[in-house]
C-alpha positions in Angstrom: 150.3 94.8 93.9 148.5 96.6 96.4 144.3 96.2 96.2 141.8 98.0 98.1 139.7 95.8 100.3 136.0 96.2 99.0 133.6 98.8 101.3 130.2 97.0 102.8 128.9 99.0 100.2 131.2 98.1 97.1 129.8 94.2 98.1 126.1 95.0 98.2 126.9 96.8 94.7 128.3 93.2 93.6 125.6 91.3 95.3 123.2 93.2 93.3 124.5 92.5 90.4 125.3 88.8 90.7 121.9 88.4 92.3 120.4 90.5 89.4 122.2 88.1 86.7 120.6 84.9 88.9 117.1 86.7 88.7 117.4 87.4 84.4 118.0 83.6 84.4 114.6 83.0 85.8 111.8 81.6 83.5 108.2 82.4 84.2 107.8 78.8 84.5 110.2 78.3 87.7 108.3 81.0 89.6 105.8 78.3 91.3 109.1 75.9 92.0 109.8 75.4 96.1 112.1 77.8 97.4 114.7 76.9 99.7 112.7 78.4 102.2 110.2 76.4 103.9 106.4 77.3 102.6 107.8 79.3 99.9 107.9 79.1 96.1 110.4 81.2 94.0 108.1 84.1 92.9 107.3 84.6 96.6 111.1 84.4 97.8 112.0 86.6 94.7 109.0 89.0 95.7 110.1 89.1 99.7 113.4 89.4 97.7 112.6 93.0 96.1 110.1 94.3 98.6 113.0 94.2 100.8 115.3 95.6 99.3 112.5 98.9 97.5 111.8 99.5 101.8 115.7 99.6 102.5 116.2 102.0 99.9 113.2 104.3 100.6 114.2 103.9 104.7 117.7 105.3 103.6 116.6 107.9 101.5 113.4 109.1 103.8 110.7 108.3 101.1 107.9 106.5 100.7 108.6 102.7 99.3 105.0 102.9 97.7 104.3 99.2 99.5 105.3 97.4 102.3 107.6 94.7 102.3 105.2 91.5 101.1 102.7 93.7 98.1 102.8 92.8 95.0 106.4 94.0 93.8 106.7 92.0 90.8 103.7 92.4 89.1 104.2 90.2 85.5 107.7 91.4 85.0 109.8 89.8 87.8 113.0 90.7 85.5 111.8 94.6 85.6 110.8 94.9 89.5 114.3 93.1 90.6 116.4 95.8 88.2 114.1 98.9 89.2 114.5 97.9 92.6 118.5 97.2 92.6 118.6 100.7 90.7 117.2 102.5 93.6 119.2 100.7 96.2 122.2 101.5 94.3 121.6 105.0 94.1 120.7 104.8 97.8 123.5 103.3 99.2 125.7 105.6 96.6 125.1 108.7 98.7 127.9 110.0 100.7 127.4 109.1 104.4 124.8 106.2 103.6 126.9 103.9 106.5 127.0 106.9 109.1 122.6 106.6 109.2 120.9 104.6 111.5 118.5 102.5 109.6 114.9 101.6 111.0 114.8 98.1 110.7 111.5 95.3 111.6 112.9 95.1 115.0 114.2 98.0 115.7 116.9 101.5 114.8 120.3 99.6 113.5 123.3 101.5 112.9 124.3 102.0 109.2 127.0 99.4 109.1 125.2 96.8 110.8 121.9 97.8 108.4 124.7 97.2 105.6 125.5 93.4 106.5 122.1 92.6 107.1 121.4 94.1 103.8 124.0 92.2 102.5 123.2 89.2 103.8 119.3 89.6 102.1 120.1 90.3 98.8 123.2 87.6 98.7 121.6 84.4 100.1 118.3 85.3 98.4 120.4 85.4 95.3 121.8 82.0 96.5 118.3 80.1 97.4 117.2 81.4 93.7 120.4 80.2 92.1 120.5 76.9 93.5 116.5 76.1 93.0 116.8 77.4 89.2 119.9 75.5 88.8 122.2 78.3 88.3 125.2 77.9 90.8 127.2 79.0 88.0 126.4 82.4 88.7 127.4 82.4 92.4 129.7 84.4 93.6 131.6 81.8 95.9 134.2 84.9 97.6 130.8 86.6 98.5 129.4 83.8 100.4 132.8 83.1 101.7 133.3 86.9 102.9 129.3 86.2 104.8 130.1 83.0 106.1 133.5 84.0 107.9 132.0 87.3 109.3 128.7 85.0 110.5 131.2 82.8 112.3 132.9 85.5 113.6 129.9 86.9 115.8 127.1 86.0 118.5 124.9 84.7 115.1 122.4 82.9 117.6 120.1 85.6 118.3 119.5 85.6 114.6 118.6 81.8 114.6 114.6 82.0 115.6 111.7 81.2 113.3 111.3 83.0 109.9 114.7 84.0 109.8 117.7 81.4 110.3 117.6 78.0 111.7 119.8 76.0 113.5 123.1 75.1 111.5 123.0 71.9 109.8 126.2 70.1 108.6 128.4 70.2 105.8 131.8 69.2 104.7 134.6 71.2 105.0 135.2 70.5 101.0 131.8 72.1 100.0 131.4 75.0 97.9 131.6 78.2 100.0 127.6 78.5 98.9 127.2 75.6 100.5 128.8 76.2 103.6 126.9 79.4 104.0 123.4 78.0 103.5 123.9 74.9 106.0 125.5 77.4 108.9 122.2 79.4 108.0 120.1 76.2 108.9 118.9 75.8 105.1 119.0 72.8 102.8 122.2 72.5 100.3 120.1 71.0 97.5 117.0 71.7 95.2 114.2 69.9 96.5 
């Protein structure tokens, strides 16, 4: 049987989707629980979560994202803003030549497949902080996080390792879930607080 190896783009479709299935599962009342990132609760991680990912999509399509990346994207319908804003992304990444742009990025232009794993990497552990705080792990999508961690491993992932992004790795067992892996070679906690 011969398979196709998925496109960088073909995974951020998948990530939104698993991600979006993680954020349905969300009740209004786990919106002020801690997030997995320090200082943060799950509305604001869900909120960085979507103003991230409404700027990628308006930076590869040249329009305006009608906020920058910390306003108010969820408004009272977190549910809503997450699909409206995986609907755009979609649509933007969709278009033929999406990986040939160089993406303006925080820190600087990034060429489109690098813009794609960073991308990646956004919606999927996002997805995998919410999952594991709202006690869905259910819903992860282990060969994702797997795919991440190997091609995290693979490179010079130390520049990325500063404050407000990732921390130093912490340690986990070669027998943990590839979730697991992925979040403690990102410097985050394994566990719900």
């Amino acid at each position: 049987m011969n398979t196709v190896a998925p496109t960088l783009v073909d995974r951020i479709h998948d990530a939104l989707d698993t991600t979006g299935a993680i954020v349905a599962g969300i009740g209004d009342p786990q919106l002020g629980l801690p997030s997995l990132c320090p200082g943060w609760d799950v509305r604001f991680e869900l909120n960085h979560l979507v103003g991230g990912v409404r700027v990628f999509a308006a930076e590869l399509t040249h329009t305006d994202p009608e906020g920058d990346h910390h306003a108010d994207w969820l408004g009272t319908h977190h549910r809503t803003a997450y699909a409206t804003a995986a609907h755009l992304d979609r649509a933007a990444w969709s278009r033929p030549g999406a990986l040939d742009t160089t993406v303006r990025l925080g820190f600087g232009p990034v060429p489109g497949p690098m813009a794609a794993l960073i991308h990646l990497t956004e919606i999927l552990v996002h997805g995998i902080d919410l999952a594991v705080v709202t006690g869905q792990r259910h819903l992860i999508d282990e060969r994702q996080a797997d795919y991440l961690l190997t091609v995290m491993q693979s490179m010079d992932f130390d520049a990325f390792r500063r404050p407000g992004m990732f921390g130093p790795a912490r340690p986990s067992s070669v027998d943990a879930p590839a979730h697991e892996r992925l979040l403690a070679f990102l410097g985050r906690s394994t566990s719900a607080a």
